[in-house]
N, C-alpha and C positions, 0 to 999 in steps of 0.2 A: 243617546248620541247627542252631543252637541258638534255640530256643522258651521263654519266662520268659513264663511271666503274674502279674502284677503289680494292686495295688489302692492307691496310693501317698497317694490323696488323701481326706481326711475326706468322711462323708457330709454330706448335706443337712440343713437345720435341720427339725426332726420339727415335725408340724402334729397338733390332735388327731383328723383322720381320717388321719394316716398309718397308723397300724394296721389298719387295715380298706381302705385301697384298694389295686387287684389292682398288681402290677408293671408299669411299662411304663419303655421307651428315652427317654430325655431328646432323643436327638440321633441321627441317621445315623452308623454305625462311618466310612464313608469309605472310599477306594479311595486305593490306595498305589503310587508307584511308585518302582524301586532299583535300583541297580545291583546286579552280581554281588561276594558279598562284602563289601556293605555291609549295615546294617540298617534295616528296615522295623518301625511300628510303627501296631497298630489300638487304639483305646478305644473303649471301650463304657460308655456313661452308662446306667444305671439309677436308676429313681426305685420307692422304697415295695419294697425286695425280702423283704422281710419275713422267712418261714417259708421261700422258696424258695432254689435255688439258680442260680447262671448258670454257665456253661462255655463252653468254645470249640472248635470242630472246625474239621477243616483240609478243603480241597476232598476230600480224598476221604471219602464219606459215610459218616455211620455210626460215625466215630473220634473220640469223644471226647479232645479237646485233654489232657485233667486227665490221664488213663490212658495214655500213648504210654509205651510200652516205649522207655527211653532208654538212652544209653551212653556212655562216655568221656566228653567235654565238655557233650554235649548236660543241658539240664537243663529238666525241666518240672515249676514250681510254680503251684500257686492260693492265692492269700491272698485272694480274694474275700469280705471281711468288710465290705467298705462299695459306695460307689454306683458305682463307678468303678473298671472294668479295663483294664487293658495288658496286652495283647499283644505282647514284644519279639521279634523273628524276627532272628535275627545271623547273621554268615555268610553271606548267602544262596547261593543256588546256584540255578541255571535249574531243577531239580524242585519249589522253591520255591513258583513259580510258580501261581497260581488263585486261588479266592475263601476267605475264612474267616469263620466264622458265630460268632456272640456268642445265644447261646438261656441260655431260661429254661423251667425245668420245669413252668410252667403246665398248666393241663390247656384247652384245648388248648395245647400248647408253643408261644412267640413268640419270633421272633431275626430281628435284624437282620445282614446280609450286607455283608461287605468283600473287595476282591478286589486280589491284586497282581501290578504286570506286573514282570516281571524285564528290565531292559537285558542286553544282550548284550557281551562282550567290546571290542564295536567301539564300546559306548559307554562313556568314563572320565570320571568328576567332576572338576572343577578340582582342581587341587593349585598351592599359590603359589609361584614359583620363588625362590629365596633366593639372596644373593650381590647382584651388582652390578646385577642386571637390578630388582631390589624394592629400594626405599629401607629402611634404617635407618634409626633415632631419629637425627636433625639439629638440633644447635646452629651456629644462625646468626648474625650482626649484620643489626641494622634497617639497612634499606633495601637491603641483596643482592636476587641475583634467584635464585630457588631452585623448583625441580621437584622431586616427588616422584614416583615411577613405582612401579608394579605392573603385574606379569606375572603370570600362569596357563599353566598347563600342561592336557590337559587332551580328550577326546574325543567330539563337534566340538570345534575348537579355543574356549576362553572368548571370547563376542565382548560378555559385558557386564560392564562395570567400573563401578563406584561408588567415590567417596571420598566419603567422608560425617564431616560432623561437627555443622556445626546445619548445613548444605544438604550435597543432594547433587548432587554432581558425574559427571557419567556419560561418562568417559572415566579411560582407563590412566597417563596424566601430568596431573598436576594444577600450572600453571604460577603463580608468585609472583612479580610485576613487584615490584623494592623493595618488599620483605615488610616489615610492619610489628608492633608489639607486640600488635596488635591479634585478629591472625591464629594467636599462639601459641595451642597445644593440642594437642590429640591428632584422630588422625584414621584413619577405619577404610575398610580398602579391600576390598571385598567381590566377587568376581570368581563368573560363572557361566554356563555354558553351558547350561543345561536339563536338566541331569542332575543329580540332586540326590546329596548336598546341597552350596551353596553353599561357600564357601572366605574367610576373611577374616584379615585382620593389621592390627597396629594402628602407626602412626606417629607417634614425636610428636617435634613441632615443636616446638622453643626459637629463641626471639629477643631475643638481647642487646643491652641499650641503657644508657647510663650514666646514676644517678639524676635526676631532679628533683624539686625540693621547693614546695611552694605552702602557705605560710601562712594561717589562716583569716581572721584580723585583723590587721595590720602595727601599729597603734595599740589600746593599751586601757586601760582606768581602774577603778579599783574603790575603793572603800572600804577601807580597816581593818578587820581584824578577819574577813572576806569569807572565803569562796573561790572560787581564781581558777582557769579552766579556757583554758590554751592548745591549740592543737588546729593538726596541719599534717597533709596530706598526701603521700605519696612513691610516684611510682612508677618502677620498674627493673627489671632481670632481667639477671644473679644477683642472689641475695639481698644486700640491704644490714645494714650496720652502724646502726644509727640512734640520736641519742642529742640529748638538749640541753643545753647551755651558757648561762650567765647570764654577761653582762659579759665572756666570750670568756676568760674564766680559771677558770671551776668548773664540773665536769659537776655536770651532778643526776642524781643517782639513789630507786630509793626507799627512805623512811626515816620521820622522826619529821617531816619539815617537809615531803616532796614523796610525789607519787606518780606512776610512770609506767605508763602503759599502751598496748598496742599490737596492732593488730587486722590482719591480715593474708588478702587475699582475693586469688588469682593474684600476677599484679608489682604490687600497688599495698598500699601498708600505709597507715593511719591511726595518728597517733601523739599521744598526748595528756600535758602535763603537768597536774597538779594541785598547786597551792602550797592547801597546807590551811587555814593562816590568815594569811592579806597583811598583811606587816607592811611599815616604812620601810624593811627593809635590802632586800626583796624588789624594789622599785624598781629598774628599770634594763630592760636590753636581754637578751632572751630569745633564742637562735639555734637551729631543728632544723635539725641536720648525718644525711649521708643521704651512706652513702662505700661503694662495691663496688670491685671489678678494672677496673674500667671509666673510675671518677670519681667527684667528688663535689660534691655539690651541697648549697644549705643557701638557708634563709628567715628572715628575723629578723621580730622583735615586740617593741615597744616597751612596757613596762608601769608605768599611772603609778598615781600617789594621789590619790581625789576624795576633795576635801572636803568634809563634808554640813554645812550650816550650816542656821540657822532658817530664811532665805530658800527653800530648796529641799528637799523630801522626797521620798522615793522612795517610789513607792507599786505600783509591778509588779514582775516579776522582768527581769534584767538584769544586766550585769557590765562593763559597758564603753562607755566617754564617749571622746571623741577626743581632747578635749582640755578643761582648765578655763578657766575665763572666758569662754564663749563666750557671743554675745548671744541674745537672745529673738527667737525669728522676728515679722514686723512682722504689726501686727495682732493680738496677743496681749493676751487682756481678761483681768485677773486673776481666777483662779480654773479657765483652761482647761485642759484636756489637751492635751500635747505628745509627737509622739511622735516619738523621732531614731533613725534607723538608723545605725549607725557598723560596717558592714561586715555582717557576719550576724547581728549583736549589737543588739537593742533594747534601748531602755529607755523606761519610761513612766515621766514624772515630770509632777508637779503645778505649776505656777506660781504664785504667791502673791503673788509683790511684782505693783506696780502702775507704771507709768509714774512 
């Protein structure tokens, strides 16, 4: 047996009768139970220990824990300086076995009692078998059909399995009709027979699919002088290349006239350009290209020039018209509010002229 007592955790926030009230147990130490060779561990919560001290004795009475004539490996310390001790018991062995007391030298002395059973040889905690019987990390392509399996080893044999990621699945194969992008991530397989402790490994699943791209606005308008904010989103797995092209002959990058930015969250990236001040050459056809091992995929956007003229002012925020010259919706009294959606993009403008 190797025995460590321990106090790992900061004490409690002091009150101004903490000083004057007597000590007492936060909580029950709790009763333990181990296998041979593995380790077992009791806490003891104390609150207000003040001037006193706490210790730990083993089932056999009378033997202060702090004091055990140790040797070789064995090691027994007390750092009992705050509210909370640990008792680590390693190694175990069947003599192991009985209760152990957490006291305090009160007058009269108070302790609360823990007691641990030792499993027997005939009982062994899961152990995960590795090799072909337990899945490896798997990269797949969307829509295969794919299993994962875990095996334990283990005395009773493990009859409970979990794969767990946001649910859990309580069986040893966990099966993926046409897996989809959806399903990527990791995933933890946790096997147990009732002999503690528990056994787990973790899996992770890739699912490879060849980019797509979705533009925010296919049409958009801006003023002079402006800036313009295109925006696509991509999702894929492996990572893509991503980038935009004006007029299918110039990438943009960043610099003195653009800016690019790009936000990345699992297989799906958000990619934005910014033209900082829209001029006449900035006109034309905008493309986000979106290219892996897989393929490549791309979205285009149309980008024109409104012209603000005395007839129409802009009076909200906004960046984008469909198209110019278009008519006044019917029934429009001058002076009303108008307000046009052209894709995700408002704009509230004023009306002015009259019939």
């Amino acid at each position: 047996m190797t025995a460590t007592i321990r106090s790992p955790m900061p004490s409690l926030p002091l009150t101004p009768n903490s000083f004057n009230a007597a000590p007492a147990f936060l909580r029950p130490v709790g009763n333990q139970t181990a296998a041979i060779g593995r380790e077992a561990v009791f806490s003891c919560y104390v609150r207000n220990i003040g001037k006193y001290k706490a210790g730990g004795c083993s089932s056999t009475p009378g033997i202060p824990m702090g004091i055990y004539s140790v040797s070789g490996s064995n090691q027994v310390m007390d750092e009992g300086v705050n509210c909370t001790w640990r008792l680590h018991i390693r190694h175990l062995k069947k003599s192991d076995e009985g209760c152990y007391m957490c006291q305090i030298n009160t007058d009269p002395m108070i302790a609360e009692l823990g007691c641990l059973d030792i499993l027997g040889k005939s009982y062994i905690p899961p152990d995960i078998v590795y090799g072909d019987e337990t899945s490896k990390d798997l990269s797949v392509s969307e829509g295969e059909n794919v299993t994962l399996n875990c095996q334990a080893t283990g005395t009773p044999k493990p009859r409970s399995y979990n794969f767990q990621r946001l649910e859990i699945y309580n069986e040893s194969k966990l099966h993926f009709y046409r897996v989809d992008r959806q399903q990527m991530g990791v995933y933890m397989c946790i096997a147990s027979n009732d002999v503690p402790p528990t056994v787990s490994k973790r899996v992770t699943l890739e699912v490879n699919f060849a980019p797509t791209v979705q533009v925010r606005s296919q049409l958009l308008g801006a003023p002079l002088g402006t800036r313009v904010q295109l925006e696509c989103s991509i999702e894929a797995h492996p990572n893509t290349i991503n980038f935009w092209e004006r007029n299918r002959t110039e990438m943009l990058l960043d610099g003195p006239r653009y800016e690019v930015h790009e936000e990345r969250s699992g297989y799906q990236v958000d990619i934005t350009l910014v033209i900082k001040k829209f001029t006449e050459q900035d006109v034309g056809t905008y493309v986000c290209i979106a290219t892996n091992s897989l393929g490549r995929a791309e979205g285009t956007s149309r980008l024109y020039k409104i012209n603000l003229t005395d007839d129409v002012s802009i009076i909200g925020a906004g960046l984008a018209e469909a198209a110019r010259g278009s008519r006044s919706p019917p029934n429009t009294r001058p002076g009303s509010l108008i307000f046009i959606s052209l894709g995700a993009i408002p704009l509230l403008i004023r009306a002015v002229c009259s019939r």
